[in-house]
BAFI-3210 file (N, C-alpha, C; in Angstrom, 3 decimals, decimal comma, padded with zeros to 6 digits):
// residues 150
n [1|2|3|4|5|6|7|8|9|10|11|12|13|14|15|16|17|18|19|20|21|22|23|24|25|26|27|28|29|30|31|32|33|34|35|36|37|38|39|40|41|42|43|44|45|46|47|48|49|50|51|52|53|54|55|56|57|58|59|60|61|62|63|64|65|66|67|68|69|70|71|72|73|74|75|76|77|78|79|80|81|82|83|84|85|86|87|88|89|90|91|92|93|94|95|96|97|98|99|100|101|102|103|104|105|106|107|108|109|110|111|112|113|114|115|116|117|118|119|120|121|122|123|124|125|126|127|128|129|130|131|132|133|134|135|136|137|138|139|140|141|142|143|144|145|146|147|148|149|150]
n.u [-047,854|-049,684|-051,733|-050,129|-050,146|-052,505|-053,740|-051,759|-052,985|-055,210|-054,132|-052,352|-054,294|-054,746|-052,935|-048,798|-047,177|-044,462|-041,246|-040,602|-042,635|-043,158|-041,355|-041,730|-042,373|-039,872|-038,294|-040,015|-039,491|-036,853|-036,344|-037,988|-037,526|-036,204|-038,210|-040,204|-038,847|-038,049|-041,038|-042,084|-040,193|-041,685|-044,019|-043,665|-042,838|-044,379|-045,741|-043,621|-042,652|-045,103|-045,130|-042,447|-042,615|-045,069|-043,798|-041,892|-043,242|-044,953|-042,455|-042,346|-045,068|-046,247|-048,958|-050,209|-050,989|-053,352|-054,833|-053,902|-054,896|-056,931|-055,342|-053,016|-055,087|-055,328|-052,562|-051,649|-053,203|-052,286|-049,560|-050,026|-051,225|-049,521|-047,176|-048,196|-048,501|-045,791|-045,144|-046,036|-046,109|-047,433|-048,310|-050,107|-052,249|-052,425|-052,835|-055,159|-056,870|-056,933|-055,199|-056,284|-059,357|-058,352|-057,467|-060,146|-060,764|-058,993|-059,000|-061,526|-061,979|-059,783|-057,296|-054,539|-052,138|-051,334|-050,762|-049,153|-046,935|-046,646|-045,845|-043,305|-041,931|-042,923|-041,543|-038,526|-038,392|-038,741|-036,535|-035,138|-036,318|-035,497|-033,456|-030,664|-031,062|-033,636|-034,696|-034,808|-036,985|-038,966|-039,074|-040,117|-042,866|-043,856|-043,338|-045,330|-047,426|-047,227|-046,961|-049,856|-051,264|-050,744]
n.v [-054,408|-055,920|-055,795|-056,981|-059,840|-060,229|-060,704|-062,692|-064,587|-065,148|-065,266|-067,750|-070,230|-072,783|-074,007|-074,514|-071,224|-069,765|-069,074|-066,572|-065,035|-064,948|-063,067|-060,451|-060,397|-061,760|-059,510|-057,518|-058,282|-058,497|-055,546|-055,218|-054,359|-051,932|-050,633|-050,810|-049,424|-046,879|-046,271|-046,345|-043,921|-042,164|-042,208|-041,731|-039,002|-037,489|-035,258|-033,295|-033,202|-032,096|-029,493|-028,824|-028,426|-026,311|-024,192|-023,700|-023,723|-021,175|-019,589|-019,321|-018,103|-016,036|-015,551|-017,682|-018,623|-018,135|-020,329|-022,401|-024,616|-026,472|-027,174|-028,645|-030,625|-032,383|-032,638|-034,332|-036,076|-037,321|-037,906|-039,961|-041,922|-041,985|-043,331|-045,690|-046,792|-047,059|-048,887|-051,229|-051,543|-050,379|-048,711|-048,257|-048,491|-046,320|-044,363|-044,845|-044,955|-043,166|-041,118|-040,409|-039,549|-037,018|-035,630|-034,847|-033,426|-031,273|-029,908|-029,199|-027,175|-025,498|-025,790|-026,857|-025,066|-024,441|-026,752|-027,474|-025,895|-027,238|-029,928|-029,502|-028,388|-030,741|-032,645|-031,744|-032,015|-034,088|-036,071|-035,294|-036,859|-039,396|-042,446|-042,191|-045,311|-045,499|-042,797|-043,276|-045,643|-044,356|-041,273|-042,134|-042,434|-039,865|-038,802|-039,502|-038,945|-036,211|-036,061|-036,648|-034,789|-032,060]
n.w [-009,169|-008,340|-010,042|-011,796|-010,878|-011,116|-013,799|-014,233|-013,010|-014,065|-016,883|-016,833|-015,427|-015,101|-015,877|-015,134|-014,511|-016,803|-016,845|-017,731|-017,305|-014,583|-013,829|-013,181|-010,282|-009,550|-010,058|-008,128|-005,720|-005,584|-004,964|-002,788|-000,027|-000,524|-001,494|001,034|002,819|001,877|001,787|004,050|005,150|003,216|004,469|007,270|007,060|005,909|006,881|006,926|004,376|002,971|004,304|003,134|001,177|000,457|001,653|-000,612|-003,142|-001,613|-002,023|-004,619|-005,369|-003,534|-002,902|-002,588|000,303|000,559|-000,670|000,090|002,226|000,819|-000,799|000,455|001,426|-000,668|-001,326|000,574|000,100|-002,501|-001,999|000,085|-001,724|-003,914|-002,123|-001,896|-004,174|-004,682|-002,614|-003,145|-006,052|-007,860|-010,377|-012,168|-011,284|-009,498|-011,458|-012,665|-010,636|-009,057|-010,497|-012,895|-011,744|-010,002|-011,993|-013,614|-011,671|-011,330|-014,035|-014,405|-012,258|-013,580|-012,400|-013,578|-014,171|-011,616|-010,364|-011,794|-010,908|-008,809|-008,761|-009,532|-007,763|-005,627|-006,811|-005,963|-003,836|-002,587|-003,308|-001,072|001,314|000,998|000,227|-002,568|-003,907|-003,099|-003,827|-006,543|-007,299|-005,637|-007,533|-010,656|-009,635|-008,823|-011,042|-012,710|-011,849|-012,537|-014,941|-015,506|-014,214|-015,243]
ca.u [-047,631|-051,364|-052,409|-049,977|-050,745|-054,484|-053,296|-051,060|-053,916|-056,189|-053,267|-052,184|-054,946|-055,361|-051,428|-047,717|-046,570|-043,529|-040,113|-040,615|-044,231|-042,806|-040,461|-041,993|-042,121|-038,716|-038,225|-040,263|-038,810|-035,014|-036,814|-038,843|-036,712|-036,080|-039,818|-040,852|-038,110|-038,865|-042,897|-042,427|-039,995|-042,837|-045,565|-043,231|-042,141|-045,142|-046,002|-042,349|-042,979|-046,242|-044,432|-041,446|-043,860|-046,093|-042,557|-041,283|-044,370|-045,077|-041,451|-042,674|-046,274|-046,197|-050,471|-050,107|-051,140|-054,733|-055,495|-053,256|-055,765|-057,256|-054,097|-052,730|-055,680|-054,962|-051,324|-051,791|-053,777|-051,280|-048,501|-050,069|-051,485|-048,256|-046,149|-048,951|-047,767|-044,422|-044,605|-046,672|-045,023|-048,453|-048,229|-051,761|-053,851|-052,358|-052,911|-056,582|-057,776|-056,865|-054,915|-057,546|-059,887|-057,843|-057,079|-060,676|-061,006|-058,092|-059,480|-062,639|-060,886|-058,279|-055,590|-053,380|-050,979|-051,165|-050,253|-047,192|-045,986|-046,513|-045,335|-042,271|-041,412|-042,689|-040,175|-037,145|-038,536|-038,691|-035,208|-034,631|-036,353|-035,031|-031,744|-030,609|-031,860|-035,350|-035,616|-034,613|-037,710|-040,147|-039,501|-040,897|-044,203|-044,213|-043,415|-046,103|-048,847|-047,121|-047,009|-050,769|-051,896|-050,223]
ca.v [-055,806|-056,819|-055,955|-058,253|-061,211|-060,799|-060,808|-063,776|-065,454|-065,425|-065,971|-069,445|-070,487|-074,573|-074,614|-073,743|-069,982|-069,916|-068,194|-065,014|-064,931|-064,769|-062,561|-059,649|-061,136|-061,785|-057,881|-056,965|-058,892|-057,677|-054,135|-055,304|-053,549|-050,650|-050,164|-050,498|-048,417|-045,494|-046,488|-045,919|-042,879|-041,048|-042,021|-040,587|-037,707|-036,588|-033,626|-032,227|-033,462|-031,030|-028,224|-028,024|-027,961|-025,641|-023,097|-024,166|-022,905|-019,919|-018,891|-018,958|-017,284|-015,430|-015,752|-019,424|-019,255|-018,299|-021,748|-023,594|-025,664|-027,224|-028,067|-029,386|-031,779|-032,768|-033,089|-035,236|-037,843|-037,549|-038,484|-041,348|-043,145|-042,451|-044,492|-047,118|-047,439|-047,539|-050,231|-052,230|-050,936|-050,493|-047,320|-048,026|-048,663|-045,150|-043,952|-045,300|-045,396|-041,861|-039,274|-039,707|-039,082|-035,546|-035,124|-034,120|-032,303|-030,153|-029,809|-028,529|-026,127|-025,029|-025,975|-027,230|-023,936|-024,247|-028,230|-027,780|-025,540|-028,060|-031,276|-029,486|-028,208|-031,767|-033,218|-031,571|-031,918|-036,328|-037,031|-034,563|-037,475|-040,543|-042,813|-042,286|-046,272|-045,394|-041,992|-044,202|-045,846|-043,359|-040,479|-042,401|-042,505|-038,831|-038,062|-039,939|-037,688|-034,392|-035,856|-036,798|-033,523|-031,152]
ca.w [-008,920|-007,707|-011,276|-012,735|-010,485|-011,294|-014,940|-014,503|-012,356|-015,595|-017,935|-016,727|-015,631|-015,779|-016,075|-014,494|-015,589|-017,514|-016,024|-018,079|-016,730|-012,905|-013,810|-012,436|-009,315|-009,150|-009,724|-006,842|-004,257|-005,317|-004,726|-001,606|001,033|-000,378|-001,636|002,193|003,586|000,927|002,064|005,634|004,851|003,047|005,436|008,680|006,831|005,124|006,983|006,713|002,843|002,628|004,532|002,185|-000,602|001,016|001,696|-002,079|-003,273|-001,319|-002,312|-006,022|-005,349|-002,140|-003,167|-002,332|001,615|000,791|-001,061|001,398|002,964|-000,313|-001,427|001,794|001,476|-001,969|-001,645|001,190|-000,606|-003,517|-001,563|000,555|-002,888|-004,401|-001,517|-001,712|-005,359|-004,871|-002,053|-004,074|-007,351|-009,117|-010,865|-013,318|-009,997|-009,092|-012,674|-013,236|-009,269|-008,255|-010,616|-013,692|-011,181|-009,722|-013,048|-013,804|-010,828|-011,650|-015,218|-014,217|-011,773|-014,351|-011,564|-014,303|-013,795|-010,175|-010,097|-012,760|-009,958|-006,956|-008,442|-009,788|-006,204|-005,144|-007,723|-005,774|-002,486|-002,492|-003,128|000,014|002,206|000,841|000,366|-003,455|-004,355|-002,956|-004,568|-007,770|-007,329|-006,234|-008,549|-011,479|-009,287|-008,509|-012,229|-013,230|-011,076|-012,512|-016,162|-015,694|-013,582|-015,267]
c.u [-048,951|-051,970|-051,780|-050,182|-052,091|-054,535|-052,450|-051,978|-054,440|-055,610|-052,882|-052,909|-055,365|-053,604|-050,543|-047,664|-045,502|-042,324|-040,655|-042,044|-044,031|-041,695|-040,354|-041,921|-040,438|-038,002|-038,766|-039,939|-037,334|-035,714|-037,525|-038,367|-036,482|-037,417|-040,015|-039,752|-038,853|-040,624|-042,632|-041,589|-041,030|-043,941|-044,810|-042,821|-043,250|-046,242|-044,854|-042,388|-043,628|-045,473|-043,276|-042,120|-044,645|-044,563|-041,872|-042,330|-044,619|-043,438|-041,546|-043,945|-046,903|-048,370|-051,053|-050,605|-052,752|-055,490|-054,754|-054,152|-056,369|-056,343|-053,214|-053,484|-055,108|-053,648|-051,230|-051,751|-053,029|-050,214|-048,746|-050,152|-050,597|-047,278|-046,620|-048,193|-046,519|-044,309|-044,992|-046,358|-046,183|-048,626|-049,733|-052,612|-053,944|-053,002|-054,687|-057,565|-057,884|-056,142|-055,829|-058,756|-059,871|-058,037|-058,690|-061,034|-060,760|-058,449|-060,599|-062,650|-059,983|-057,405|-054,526|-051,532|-050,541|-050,165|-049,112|-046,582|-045,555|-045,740|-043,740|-041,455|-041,508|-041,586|-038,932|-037,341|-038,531|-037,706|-034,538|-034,633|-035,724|-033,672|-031,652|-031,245|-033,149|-035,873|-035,571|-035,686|-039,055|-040,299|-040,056|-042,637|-044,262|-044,077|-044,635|-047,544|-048,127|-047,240|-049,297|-051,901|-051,835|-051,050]
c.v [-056,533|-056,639|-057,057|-059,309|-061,474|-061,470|-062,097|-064,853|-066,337|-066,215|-067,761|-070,424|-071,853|-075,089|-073,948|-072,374|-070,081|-069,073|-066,697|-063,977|-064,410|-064,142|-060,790|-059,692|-060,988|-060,481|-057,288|-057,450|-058,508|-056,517|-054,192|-054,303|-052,181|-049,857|-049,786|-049,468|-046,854|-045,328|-045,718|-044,587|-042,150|-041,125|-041,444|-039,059|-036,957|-035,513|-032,669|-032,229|-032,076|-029,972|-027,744|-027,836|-026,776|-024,085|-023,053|-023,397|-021,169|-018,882|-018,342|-018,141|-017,125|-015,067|-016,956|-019,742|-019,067|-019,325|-023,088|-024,840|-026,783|-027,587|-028,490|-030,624|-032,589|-033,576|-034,244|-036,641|-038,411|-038,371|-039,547|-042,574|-043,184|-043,405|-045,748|-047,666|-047,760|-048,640|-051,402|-052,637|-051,470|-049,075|-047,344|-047,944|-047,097|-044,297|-043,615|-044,894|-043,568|-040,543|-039,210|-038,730|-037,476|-034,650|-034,179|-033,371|-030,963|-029,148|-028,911|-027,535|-024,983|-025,110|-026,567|-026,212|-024,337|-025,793|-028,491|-027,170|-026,141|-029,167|-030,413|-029,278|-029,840|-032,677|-033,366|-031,998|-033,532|-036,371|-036,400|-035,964|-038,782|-040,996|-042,566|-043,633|-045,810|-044,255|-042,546|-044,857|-045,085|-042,119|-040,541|-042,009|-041,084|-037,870|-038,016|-039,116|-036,013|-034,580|-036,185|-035,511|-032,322|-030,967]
c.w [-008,703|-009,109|-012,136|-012,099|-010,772|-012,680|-014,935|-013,700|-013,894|-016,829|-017,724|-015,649|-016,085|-016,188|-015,619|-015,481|-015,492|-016,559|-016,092|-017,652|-015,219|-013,048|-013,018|-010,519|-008,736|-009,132|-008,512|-005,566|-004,302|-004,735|-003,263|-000,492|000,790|-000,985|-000,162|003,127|002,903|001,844|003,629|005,593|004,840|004,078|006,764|008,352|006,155|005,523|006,296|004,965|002,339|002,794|003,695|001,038|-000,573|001,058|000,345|-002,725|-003,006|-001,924|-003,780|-006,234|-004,041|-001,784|-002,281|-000,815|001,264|000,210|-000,265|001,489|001,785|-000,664|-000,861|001,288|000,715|-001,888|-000,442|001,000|-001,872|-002,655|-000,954|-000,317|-003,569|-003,320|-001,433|-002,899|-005,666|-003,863|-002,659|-006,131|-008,684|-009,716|-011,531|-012,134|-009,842|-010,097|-012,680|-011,420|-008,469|-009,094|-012,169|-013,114|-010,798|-010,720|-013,894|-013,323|-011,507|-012,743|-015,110|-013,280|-012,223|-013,102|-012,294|-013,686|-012,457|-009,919|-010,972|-011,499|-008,482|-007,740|-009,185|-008,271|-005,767|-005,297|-006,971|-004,283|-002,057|-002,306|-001,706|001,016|002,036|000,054|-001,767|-004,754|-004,509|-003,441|-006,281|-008,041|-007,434|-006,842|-009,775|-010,692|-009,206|-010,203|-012,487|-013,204|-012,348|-014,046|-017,035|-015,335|-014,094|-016,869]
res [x|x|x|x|x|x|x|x|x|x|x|x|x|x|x|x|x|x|x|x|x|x|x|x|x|x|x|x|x|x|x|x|x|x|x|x|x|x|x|x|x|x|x|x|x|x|x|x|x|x|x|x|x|x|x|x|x|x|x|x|x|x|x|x|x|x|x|x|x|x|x|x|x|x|x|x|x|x|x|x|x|x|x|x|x|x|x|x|x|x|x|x|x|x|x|x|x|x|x|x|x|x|x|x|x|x|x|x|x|x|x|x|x|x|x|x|x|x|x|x|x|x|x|x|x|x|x|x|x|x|x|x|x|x|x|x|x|x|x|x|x|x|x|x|x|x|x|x|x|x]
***
């Protein structure tokens, strides 16, 4: 949403914008409520978040506690910049600002393998914390990381 207002700043620009122009807009304010419910969801729940990921995980590669801590961190910062993007419902900021970025981490790591197996666990482990609307919302954002990380 903050990318398209910058974008609709520029666009009209010296004149009113059109309906279909503020139409986004009018999408994120139906969504407003259950963006910030979902938002504050993930930000109170996102230890218990990590930990079922972290037990989801270890259940698939009983290996998995001795890189713990690095990927604790990681998943951390995944999950906070993903609820930023869903309260704000900017998925490219998320895209361009933070999982290109991971993304060469990972790359230069080879953690590809490792990160198909977290965001699929992550995958099942979201709709655990939130109401069916709000995982309606943020499982696009958490795809988005696993179709860019992976």
């Amino acid at each position: 949403m903050l990318k398209q207002f910058a974008d609709l700043t520029l666009e009209a620009d010296g004149r009113y914008a059109q309906d279909y122009e503020l139409q986004f807009l009018e999408d994120y304010l139906d969504s407003q409520d259950t963006r910030m419910s979902a938002y504050i969801k993930l930000r109170d729940s996102a230890d218990d978040i990590i930990e079922a990921v972290r037990l989801g995980k270890q259940k698939r590669n009983p290996e998995f506690q001795d890189y713990y801590a690095t990927c604790k961190r990681d998943l951390i910062d995944l999950v906070r910049y993903s609820a930023a993007a869903l309260l704000f419902d900017d998925m490219e900021r998320l895209r361009t600002n933070m999982l290109l970025w991971f993304q060469t981490i990972a790359r230069s790591y080879n953690f590809e393998e490792d990160n198909n197996d977290t965001y699929e666990v992550l995958l099942k482990v979201i709709p655990q914390f939130l109401s069916p609307e709000e995982a309606k919302l943020a499982l696009p954002i958490f795809e988005l990381n696993c179709a860019v990380l992976v």
